[in-house]
C-alpha positions as CSV (number, residue, x, y, z in Angstrom):
1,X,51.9,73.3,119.5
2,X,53.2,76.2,117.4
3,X,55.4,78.6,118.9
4,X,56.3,82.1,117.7
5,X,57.8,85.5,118.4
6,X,55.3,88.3,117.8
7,X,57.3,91.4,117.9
8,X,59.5,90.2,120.2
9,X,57.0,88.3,122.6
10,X,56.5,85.1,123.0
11,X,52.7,84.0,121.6
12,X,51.0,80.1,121.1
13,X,50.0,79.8,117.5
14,X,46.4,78.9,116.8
15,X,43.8,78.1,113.6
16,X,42.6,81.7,114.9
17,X,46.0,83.9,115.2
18,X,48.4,84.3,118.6
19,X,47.8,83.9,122.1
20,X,50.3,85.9,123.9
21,X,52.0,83.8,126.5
22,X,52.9,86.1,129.2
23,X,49.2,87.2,129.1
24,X,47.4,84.2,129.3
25,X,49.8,83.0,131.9
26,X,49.1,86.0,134.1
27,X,53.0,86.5,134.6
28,X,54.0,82.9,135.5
29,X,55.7,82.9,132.0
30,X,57.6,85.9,130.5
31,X,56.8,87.7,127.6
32,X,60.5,86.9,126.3
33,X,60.4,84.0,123.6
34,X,63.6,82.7,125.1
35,X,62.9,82.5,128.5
36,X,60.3,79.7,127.6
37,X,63.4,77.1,128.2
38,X,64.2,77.9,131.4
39,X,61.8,76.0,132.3
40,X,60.4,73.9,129.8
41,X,58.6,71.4,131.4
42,X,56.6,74.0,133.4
43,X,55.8,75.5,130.1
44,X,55.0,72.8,128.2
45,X,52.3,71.1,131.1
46,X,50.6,74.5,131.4
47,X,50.6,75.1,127.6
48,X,48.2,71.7,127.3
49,X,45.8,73.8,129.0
50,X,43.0,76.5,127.4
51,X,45.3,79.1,126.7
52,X,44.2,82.5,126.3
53,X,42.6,84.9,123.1
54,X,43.8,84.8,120.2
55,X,44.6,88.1,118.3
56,X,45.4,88.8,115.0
57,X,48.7,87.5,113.4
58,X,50.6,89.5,111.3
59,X,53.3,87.3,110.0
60,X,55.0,90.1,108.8
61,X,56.2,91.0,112.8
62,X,57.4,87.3,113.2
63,X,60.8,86.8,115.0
64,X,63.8,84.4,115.1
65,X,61.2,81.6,117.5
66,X,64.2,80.7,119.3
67,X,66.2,84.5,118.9
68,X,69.5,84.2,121.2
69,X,70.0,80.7,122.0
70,X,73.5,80.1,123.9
71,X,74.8,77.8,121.3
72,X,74.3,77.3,117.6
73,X,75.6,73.9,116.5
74,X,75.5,73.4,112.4
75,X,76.2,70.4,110.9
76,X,77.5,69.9,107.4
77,X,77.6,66.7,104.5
78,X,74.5,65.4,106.3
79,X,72.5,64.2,103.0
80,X,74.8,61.6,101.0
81,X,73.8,63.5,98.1
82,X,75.1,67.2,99.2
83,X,78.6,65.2,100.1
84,X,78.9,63.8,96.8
85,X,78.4,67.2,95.4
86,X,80.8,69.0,97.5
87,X,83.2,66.3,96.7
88,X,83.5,65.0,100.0
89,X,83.0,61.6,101.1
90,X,80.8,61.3,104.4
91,X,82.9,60.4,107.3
92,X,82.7,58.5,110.9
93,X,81.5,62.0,111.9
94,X,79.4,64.7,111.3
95,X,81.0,67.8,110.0
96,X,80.5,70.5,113.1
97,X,81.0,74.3,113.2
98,X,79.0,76.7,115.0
99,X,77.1,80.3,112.9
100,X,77.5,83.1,115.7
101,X,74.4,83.3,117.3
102,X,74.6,87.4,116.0
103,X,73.4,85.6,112.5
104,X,70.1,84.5,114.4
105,X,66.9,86.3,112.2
106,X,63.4,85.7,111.8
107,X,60.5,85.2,108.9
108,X,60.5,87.7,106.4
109,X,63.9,89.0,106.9
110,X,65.8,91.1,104.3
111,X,69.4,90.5,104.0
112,X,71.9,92.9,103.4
113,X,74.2,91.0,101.0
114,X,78.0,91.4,101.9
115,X,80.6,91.4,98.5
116,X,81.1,87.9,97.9
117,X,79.1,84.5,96.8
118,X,76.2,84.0,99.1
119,X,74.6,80.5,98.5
120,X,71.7,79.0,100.1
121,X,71.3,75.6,101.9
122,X,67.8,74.6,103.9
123,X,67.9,73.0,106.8
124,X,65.9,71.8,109.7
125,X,66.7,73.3,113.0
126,X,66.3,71.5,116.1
127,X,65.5,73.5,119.4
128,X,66.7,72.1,122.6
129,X,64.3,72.1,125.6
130,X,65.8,70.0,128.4
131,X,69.9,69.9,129.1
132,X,71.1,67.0,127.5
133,X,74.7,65.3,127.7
134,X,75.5,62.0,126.9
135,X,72.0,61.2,125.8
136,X,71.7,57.6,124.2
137,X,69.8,57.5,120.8
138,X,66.6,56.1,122.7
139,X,65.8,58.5,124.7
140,X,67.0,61.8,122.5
141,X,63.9,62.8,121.1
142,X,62.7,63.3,125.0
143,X,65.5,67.1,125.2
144,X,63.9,68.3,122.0
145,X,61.3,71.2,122.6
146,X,60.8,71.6,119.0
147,X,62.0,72.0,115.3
148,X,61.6,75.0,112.9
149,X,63.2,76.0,109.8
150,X,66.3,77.3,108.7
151,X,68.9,78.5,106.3
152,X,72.5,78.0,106.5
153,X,73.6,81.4,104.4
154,X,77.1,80.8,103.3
155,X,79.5,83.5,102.0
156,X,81.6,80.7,99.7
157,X,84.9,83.5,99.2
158,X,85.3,84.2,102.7
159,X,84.3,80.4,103.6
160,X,87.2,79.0,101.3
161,X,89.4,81.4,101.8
162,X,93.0,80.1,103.2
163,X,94.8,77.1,103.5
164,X,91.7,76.2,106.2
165,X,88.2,76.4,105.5
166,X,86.4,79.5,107.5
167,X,83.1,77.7,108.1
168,X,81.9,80.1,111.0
169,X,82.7,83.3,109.8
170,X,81.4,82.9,106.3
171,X,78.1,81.8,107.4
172,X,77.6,84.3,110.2
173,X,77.1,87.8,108.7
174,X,74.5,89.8,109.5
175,X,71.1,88.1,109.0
176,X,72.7,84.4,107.7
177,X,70.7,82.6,110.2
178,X,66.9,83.1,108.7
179,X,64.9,80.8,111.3
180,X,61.0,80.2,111.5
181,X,58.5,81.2,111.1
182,X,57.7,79.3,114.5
183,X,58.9,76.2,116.4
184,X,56.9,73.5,116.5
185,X,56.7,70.9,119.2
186,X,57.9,67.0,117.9
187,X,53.9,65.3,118.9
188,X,52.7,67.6,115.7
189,X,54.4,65.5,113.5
190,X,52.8,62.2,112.3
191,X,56.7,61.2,111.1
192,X,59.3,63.5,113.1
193,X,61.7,61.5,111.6
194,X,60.7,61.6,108.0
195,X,59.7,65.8,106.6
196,X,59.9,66.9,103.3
197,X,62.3,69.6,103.0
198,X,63.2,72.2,99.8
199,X,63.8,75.5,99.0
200,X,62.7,77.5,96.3
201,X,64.5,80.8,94.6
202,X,61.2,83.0,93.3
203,X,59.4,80.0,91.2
204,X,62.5,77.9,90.8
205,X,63.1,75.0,93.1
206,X,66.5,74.3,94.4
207,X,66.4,72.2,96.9
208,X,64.3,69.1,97.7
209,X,64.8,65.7,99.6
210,X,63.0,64.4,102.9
211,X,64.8,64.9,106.2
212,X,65.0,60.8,106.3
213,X,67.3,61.0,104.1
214,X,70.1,62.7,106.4
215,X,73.1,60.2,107.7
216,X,72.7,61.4,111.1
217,X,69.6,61.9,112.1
218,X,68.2,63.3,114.6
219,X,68.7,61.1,117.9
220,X,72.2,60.6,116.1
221,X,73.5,63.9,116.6
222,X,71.9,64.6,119.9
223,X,73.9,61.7,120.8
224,X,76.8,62.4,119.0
225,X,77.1,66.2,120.5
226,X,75.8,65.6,123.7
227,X,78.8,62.6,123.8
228,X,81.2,65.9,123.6
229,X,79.6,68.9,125.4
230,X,76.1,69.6,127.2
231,X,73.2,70.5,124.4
232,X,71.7,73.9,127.2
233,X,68.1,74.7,126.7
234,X,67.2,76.7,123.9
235,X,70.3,75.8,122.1
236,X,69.8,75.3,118.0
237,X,71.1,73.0,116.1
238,X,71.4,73.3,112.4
239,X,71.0,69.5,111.0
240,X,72.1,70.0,107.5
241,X,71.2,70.8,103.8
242,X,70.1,68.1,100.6
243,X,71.6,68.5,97.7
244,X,71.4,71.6,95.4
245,X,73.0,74.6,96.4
246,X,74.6,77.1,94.3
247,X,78.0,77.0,94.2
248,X,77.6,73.1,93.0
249,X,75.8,74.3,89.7
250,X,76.9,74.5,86.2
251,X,77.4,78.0,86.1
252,X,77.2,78.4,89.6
253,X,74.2,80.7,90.7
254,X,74.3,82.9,93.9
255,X,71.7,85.3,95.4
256,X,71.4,88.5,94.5
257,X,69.7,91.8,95.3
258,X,65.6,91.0,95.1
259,X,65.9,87.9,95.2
260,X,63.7,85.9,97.3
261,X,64.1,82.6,99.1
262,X,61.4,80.3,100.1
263,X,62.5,77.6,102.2
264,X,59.8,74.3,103.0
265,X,60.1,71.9,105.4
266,X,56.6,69.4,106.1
267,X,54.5,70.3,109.0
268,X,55.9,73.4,109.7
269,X,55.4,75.8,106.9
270,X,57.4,78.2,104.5
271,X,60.3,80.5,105.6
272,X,60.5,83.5,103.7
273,X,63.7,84.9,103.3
274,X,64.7,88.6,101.3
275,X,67.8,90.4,100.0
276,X,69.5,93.7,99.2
């Protein structure tokens, strides 16, 4: 099942466009995409019925799928390659920092860009349907509601700055949080485990690697996180880019005004991403 946010409600994605949920559920679910998880299991038993019509999609008016989750975990030097780059070696565990959940956008999103160095990194983005805390690696898979696409906009000056790194702040400005264009739910997958994943800058790829290539994987870092602090329903988390961003290059190569970002994950689709 594909899941989107049509102008800010909540629709099933079909072969023939969107079948808005609050509709076709005569009220019993909310037009509000993030409602859906507060009660996911309801959703997700009546959702394996007929739905509903279908009306056109214009993927133009397609939202954040999951717009104001309560948490935003983001994980960094997940792919051993992106760790060598950045010169860090990977450790016992996973980098963690949060991007404000004010960063949160949606397909097709321009970005203003703020004075700086704004650098790209794909990820995939794991949505959290059932509460999870201290969730074993077996049985990890079963909190997931679904997984989208993402991109971890960085702000490298602001990031860098000081004696500490400022992860959060310099990749939570306005619009750093490009998500979508829909969630999709982890039995659409033949390999959930194992997705393609790249980015391209106009015609130029930048990124590409397969998402079985991460050193925590998925049921890792549920486990992992959920070993410190409940995972909520409709909580993201951000799992980490491949090797290739910008500020890695020789010259280094940022984004800039017109630029635009394609980012590719298997069985999901293309998030498009535009700035100013």
């Amino acid at each position: 099942m594909k899941l989107g946010n049509l102008a800010g409600r909540a629709v099933i994605i079909t072969d023939d466009g969107a079948v808005d949920i609050a509709t076709a559920s005569n009220g019993r679910f909310g037009p509000d995409p993030q409602s859906l998880f507060d009660d996911w299991a309801a959703f997700t038993q009546w959702a394996t019925r007929p739905a509903g019509t279908a009306a056109s999609l214009d993927p133009q008016l397609l939202g954040a799928p999951v717009p104001a989750p309560r948490q935003v975990f983001a994980i960094g030097l997940n792919y051993a390659e992106h760790a060598a780059e950045a010169g860090y070696p990977p450790d016992e565990m996973p980098v963690t920092f949060t991007k404000f959940p004010s960063s949160i956008v949606g397909q097709d999103h321009v970005v203003v860009l703020p004075e700086g160095h704004v650098d790209w990194e794909v990820e995939l983005v794991v949505a959290i349907g059932r509460r999870a805390y201290e969730v074993t690696r077996e049985n990890a898979w079963d909190h997931v509601a679904g997984l989208t696409i993402g991109q971890d906009l960085s702000e490298r000056i602001t990031q860098l700055r000081g004696s500490s790194p400022q992860f959060s702040l310099g990749k939570s400005f306005p619009g750093f949080g490009p998500t979508g264009p829909w969630l999709v739910t982890p039995d659409e997958f033949v390999d959930r485990d194992d997705l393609a994943i790249g980015c391209r800058l106009g015609d130029e790829q930048m990124q590409s690697s397969r998402t079985s290539m991460m050193l925590y994987d998925v049921p890792e870092l549920l486990a992992r996180l959920s070993a410190v602090c409940p995972l909520l329903p409709g909580d993201l988390i951000f799992s980490g880019t491949p090797a290739g961003i910008g500020n890695r290059r020789t010259p280094p190569r940022f984004l800039g005004a017109d630029d635009i970002l394609y980012s590719e994950i298997e069985g999901i689709g293309t998030l498009t991403t535009r700035f100013r």
